[in-house]
C-alpha positions in Angstrom: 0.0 0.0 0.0 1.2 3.5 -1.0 1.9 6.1 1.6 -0.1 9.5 1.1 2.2 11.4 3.4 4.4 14.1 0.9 7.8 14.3 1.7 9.0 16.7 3.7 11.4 19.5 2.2 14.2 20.4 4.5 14.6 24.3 4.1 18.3 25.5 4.5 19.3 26.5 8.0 19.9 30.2 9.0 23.3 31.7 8.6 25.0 34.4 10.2 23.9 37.8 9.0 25.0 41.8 8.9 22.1 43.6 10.9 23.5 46.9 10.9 26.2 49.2 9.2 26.5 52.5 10.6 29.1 55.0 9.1 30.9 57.1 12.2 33.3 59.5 13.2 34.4 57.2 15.7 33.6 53.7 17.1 34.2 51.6 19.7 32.9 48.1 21.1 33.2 47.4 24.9 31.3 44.7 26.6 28.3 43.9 24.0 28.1 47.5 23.3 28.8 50.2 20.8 30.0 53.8 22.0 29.8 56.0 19.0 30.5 59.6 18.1 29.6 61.3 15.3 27.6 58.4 13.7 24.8 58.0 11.4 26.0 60.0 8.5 25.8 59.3 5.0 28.1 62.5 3.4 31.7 63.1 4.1 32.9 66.3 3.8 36.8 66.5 3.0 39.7 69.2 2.1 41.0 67.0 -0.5 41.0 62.9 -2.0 44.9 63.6 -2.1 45.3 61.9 1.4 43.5 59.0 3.6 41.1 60.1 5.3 40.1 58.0 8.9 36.3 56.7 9.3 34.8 54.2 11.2 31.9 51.4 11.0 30.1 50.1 13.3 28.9 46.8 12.3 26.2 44.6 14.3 25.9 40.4 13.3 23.3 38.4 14.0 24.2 34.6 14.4 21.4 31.8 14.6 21.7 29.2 17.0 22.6 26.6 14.6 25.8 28.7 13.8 27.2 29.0 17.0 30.5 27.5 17.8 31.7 27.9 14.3 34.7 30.4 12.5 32.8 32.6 10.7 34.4 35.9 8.7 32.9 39.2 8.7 33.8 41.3 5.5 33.6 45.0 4.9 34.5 46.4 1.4 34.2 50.0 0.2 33.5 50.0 -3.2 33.2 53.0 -5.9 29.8 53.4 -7.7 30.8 50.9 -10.0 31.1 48.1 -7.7 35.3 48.4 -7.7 37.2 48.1 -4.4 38.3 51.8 -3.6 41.2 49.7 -0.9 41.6 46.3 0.8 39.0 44.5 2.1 39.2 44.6 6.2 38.0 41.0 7.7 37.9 40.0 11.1 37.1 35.9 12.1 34.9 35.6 15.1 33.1 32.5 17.0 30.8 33.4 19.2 29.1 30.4 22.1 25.8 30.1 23.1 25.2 32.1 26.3 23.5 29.7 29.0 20.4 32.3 29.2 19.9 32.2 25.4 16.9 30.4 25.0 16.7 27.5 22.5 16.6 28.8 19.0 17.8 32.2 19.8 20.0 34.3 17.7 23.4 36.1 19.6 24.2 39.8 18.0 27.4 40.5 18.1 28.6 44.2 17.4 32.0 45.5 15.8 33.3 48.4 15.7 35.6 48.7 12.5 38.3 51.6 12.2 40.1 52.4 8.6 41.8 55.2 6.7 41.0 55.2 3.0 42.2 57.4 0.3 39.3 58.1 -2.0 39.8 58.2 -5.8 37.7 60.8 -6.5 34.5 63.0 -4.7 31.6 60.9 -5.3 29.5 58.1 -4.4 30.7 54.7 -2.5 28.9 52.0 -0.8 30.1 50.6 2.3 29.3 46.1 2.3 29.4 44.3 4.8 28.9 40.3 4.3 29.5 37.2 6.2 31.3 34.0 5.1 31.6 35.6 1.9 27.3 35.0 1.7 25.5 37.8 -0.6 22.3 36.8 1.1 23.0 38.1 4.7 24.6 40.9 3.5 24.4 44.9 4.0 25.1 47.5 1.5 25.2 51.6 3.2 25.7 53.9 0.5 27.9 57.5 1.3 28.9 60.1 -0.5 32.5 61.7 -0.5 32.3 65.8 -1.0 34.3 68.8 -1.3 34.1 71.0 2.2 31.7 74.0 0.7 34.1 77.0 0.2 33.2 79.5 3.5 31.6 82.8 1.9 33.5 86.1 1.4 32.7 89.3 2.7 33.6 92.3 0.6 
């Protein structure tokens, strides 16, 4: 006799994901928590493209339950409005546990707080990506804009 039961599809498991990018003047992480200055900002005002020029991200993951106790990599890549890399790509490899007051099933967050200098090419747009394990899916893109300080008026 034939069984009417349909097969069961197994969907894929969570992965690790970027929550957050946040563009700042400053970040830091200490115990679970950002401290930010100057944050939130999606135009940078420079003197000139001629030199580096410091900025920080802060960066928050969220990883499922299933993907604790693994290396994972978090990658952040600024890239021009074309989609090149403008410099490097900075990468950090975290594991994070499972906390015995997570409940079962419970995603862990875990925030970063990047620091870089990067000579820009040319004023203009850029997008800040953020990805883990090198997965499109869980990704974060944060679009900014690089511009000329406005020349300070005259008075004649």
């Amino acid at each position: 006799m034939a069984s009417s039961r349909t097969p069961r599809t197994r969907l894929p498991l969570p992965r690790p994901e970027v929550e957050y990018l946040i563009l700042a003047d400053t970040v830091e992480s200490l115990n679970g928590k950002l401290y930010m200055m100057g944050g939130g900002w999606d135009s940078m005002k420079v003197s000139s493209i001629d030199i580096p020029h410091a900025l920080s991200f802060a960066c928050g993951i969220s990883v499922p339950w299933n993907a604790t106790d693994e290396d994972h990599t978090l990658t952040l890549t600024v890239d021009n409005a074309d989609g090149q890399p403008v410099s490097p790509p900075l990468s950090v490899t975290f594991k994070t546990g499972r906390s015995p007051a997570l409940e079962r099933g419970a995603a862990t967050r875990i925030p970063f707080a990047v620091k870089a200098e990067i000579k820009f090419p040319a004023f203009g747009g850029y997008v800040l990506r953020g990805r883990v394990d090198e997965l499109d899916d869980g990704a974060r893109r944060m679009p900014f804009f690089v511009r000329p300080i406005d020349p300070s008026p005259t008075r004649g």
